[in-house]
N, C-alpha and C positions, 0 to 999 in steps of 0.2 A: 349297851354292851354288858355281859357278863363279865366279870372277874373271878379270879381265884378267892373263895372262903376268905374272912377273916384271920382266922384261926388256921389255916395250912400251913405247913412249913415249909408249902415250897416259894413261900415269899421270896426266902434265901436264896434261891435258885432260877427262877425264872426270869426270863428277860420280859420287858413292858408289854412286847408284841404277843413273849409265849403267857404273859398274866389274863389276857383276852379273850383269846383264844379256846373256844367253844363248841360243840355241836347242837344246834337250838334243840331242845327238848319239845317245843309243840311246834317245828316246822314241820315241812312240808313231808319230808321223808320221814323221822318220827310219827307223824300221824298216818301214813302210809303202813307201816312195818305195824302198826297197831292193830290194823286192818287184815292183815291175814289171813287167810283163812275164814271171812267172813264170807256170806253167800252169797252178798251185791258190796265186792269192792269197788267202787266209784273212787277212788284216789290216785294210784298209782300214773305215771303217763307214760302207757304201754297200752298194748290192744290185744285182744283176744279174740278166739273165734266163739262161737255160742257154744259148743265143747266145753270150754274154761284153759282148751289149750294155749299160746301164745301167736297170734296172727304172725307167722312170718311166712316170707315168702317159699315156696317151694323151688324156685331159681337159686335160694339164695343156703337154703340145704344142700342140694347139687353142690355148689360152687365151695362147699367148704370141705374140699377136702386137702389133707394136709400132704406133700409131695415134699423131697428129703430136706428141699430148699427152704420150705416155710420153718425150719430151726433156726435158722438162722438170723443174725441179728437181722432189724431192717436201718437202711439210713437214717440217721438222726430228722430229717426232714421229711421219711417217707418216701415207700416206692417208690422209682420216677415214672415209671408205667399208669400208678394210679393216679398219682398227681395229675398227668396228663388227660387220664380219662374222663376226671372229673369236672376238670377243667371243657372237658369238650361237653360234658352234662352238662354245665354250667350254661355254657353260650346258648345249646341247646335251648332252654328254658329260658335263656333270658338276652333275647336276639341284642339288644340296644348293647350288650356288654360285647359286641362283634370290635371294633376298635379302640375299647380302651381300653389305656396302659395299665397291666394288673401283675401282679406278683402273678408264678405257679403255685395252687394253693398250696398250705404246707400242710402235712399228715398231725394231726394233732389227737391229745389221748381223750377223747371224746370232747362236746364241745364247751363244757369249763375251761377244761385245760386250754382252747384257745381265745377264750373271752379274758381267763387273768392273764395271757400273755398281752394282749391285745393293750389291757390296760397296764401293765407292765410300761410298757415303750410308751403309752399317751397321757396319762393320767398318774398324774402326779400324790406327794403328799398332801392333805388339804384341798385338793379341787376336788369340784363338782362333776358328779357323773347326772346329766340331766336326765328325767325318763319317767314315764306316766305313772302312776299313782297303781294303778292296778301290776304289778311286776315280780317275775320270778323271784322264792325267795335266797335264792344261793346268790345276787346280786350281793345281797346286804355282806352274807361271806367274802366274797371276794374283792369287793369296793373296798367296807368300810373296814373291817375285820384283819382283810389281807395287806390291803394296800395304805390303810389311814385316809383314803379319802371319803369324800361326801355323796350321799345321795339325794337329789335334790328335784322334786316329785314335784307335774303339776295333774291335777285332775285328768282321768283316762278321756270320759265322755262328755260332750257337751248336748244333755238331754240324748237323745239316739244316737247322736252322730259321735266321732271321731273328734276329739278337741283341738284344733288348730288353733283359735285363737290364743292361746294361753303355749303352744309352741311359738307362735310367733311373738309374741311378749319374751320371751326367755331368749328366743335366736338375737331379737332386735334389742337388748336393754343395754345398758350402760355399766359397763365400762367397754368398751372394743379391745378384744383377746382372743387367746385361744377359748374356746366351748367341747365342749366333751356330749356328744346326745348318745342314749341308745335306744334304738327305736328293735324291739322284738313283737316280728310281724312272721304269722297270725301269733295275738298275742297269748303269753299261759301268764294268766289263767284264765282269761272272758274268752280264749276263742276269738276274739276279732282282729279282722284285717283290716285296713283304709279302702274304702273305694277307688276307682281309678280316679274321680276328681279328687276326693280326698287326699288322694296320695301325688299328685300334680301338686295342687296346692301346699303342701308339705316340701315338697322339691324345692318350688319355687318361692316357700320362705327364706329356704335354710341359702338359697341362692343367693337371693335380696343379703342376707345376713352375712355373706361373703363378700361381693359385694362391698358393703360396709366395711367391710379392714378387717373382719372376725378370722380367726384359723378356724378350720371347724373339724374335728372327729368327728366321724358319724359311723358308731358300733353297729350293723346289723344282723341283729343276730336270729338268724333264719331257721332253726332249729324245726319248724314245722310247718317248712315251707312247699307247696303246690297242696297242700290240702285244704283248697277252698271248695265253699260249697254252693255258691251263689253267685249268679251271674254278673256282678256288679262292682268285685274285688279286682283290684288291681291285678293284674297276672303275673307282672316278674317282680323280684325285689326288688326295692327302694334302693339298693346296692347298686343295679344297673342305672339308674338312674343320676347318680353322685359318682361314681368313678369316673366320670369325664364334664362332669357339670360345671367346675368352676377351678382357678388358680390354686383358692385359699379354703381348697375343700379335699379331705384327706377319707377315703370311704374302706369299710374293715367289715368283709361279709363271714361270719363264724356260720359255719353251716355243718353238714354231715349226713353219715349212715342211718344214724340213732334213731330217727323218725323218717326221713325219708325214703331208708328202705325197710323198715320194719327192721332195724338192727340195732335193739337196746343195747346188749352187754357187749358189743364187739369193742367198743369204744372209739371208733374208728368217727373223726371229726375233722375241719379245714379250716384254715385259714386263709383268706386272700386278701389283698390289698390295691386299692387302686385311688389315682390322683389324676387330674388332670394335666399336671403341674411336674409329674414324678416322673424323671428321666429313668432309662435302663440302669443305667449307674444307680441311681437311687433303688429303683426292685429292686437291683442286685445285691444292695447292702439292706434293707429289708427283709428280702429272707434268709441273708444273713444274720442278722439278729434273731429273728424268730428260729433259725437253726438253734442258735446261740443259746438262749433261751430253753427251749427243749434239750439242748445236751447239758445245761446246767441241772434241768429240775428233775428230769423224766429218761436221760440218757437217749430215747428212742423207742417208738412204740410198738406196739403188737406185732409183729411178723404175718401169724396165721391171720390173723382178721384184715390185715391190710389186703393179703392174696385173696380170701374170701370176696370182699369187696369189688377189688376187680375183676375177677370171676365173674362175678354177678354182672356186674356192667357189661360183660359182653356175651351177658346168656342172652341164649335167643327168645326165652320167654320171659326174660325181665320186666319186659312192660306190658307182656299182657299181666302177669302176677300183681304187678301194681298196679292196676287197673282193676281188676276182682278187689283186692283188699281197700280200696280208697270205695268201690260200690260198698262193702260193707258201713265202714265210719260214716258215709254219705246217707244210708238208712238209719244210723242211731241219730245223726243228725239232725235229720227228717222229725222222726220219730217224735224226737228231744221238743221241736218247734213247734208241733204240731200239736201236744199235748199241752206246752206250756200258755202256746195263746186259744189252747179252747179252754182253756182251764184260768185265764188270766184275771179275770173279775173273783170268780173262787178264791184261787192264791194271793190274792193281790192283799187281804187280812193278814200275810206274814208275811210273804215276800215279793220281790220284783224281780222277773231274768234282764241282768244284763244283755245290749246289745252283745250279737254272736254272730258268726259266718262261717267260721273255719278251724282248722287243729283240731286238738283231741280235748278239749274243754267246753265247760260255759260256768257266768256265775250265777249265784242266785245271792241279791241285797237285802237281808232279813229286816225288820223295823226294828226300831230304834231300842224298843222293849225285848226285845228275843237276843239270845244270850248264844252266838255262834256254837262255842268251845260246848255249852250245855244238849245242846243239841246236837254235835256230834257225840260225845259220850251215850246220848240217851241211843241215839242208831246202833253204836256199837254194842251196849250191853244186852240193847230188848228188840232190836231189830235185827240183829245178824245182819248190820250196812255199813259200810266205812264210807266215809266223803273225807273231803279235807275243810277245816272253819280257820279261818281269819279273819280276824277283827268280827265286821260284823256281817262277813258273806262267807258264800260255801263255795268251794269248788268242786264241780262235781266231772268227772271223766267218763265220760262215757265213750270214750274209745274202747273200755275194759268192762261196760254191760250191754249184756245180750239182748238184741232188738225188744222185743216180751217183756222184759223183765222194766223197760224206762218207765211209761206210767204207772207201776207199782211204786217203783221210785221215788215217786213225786209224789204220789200219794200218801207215802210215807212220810217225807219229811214236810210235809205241809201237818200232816195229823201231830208231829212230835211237836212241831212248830205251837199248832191252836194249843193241846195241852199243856205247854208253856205261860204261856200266854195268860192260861187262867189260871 
């Protein structure tokens, strides 16, 4: 954690929480805004068309237009029209959640805003937020930063696959309590999703783990959710799955616009909640509190982007738009896979691609000898490239490069890689 200077004087002034209190200077958005106007931005998580314009839907232009109504305030919890609508997206997409007991989602200010509510209500000072070792970095803001609690990482992969074991070590250990997971599926920044066994398997720990006497939060935070690209991913969230699984099982799907419909800035985001265990009474003071909540921190969100949204929902070309725009991402995809294991004994001197399936991501794990942060700077200065470097991997976005342009890409940063190297 950052603190305040030795030498400031707002020693005298600041509370412990505001002495903290920081904006990382090489995370993820920093090195984004660095990135600018370079000619292969690979960082942002946003998508564009080969133009360089921003992939959004052309349903979802139609739909925004502002009528005298969209001035005005919206309810502290969100339009009831869209809540609803989303809610019937929802089931849509993820049949198994047809009878379970779930809040209406509530309208949240994109989906930060409903991840710290989320842990707001579950996660205490001092606990543990459990979650794989590869993980967004605005986590660390809002856990450890916002809240005082912990984040407490086990390894993403085990060899190719998805690490169960070492979830099931954490579900199953000792002492029997409340457990906090958050599982962000398909993940940012590797891009990967659980298999359907995979993600079975997963269920059916965290079940065992209840089971056992544990309480269990289980954060889902679906953010880049249906955009898989391989046959073999699980299809609905893990949300559907834990909202009616078990007594001592409490499930919190944060979802939204932001990426599922190609709607960065609208901020328009969800929350829902489901229990197996959770009476009407109970939703009912549930999204009371999350009202609560929102009218404390945020009053009430966007108006026009809420109408926009539901617009959108009941445009008639909604789903063919996202349909063309998911065929694009699904070619850089391609692209991205395609290049990376014909090229994989070449590359394999500087780096290794993480497993990948889905979202707007994938990583690359440099050796032990190459210097992330150096190798981004070298892209930015003499490549005209932005990626994003952590620790000792890169993230690269290719939602935001144009098909053409991937194997340059990679070629690049493998060359800045070897000249390193030597």
């Amino acid at each position: 954690m950052e603190k305040t200077p030795a030498t400031s004087v707002l020693h005298d002034y600041l509370t412990p929480h505001g002495e903290i209190l920081h904006f990382p200077l090489l995370g993820i958005t920093n090195q984004a805004q660095e990135a600018n106007g370079k000619r292969i931005n690979a960082t942002a998580g946003v998508a564009y068309n080969d133009d360089g314009t921003l992939l959004v839907l052309p349903s979802l232009q139609e739909s925004f237009v502002l009528g005298t109504n969209s001035f005005n305030y919206a309810p502290a919890s969100g339009i009831k029209e869209l809540r609803e609508a989303w809610l019937k997206e929802m089931k849509k997409k993820n049949p198994s959640l047809k009878n379970a007991p779930t809040t209406l989602p509530i309208v949240t200010n994109g989906l930060t805003h409903g991840i710290n509510i989320a842990c707001q209500l579950f996660l205490d000072k001092g606990e543990n937020a459990i979650l794989a070792d590869k993980y967004w970095d605005n986590y660390e803001l809002m856990v450890q930063m916002g809240l005082h609690g912990n984040l407490k990482t086990f390894p993403t992969f085990d060899g190719e696959k998805y690490n169960i074991a070492d979830i099931e070590r954490l579900a199953l250990e000792e002492p029997i309590g409340k457990k906090f997971f958050i599982f962000n599926i398909p993940n940012n920044p590797t891009g990967y999703s659980p298999t359907r066994q995979e993600q079975t398997l997963i269920v059916n720990t965290l079940i065992r783990s209840a089971e056992a006497g544990n309480k269990l939060v289980i954060l889902c935070d679906d953010a880049y959710f249906g955009l898989n690209y391989e046959g073999d991913i699980a299809p609905e969230s893990i949300f559907a799955s834990l909202a009616s699984a078990h007594e001592n099982i409490i499930a919190i799907k944060i979802d939204g616009a932001t990426k599922e419909e190609f709607a960065w800035g609208l901020r328009v985001g969800f929350i829902t909640i489901g229990g197996k265990s959770l009476t009407p009474e109970d939703l009912a003071l549930l999204e009371n509190k999350i009202t609560g909540a929102i009218r404390a921190n945020a009053s009430n969100g966007n108006r026009p982007s809420q109408e926009a949204v539901l617009n959108l929902l009941n445009h008639p070309n909604h789903d063919k738009d996202k349909a063309r725009a998911y065929t694009i991402l699904k070619e850089r995809f391609d692209t991205c896979k395609k290049t990376l294991t014909e090229n994989a004994e070449k590359y394999a001197d500087c780096f290794t691609a993480l497993p990948t399936n889905s979202g707007y991501f994938l990583c690359l794990e440099l050796l032990a000898k190459i210097d992330g942060e150096r190798v981004r700077q070298t892209l930015l200065n003499e490549h005209d490239t932005g990626i994003i470097a952590v620790d000792n991997w890169l993230r690269i976005a290719f939602s935001a490069v144009e098909k053409g342009e991937i194997p340059h890409l990679f070629e690049t940063i493998h060359q800045v890689c070897a000249e390193q190297k030597q």
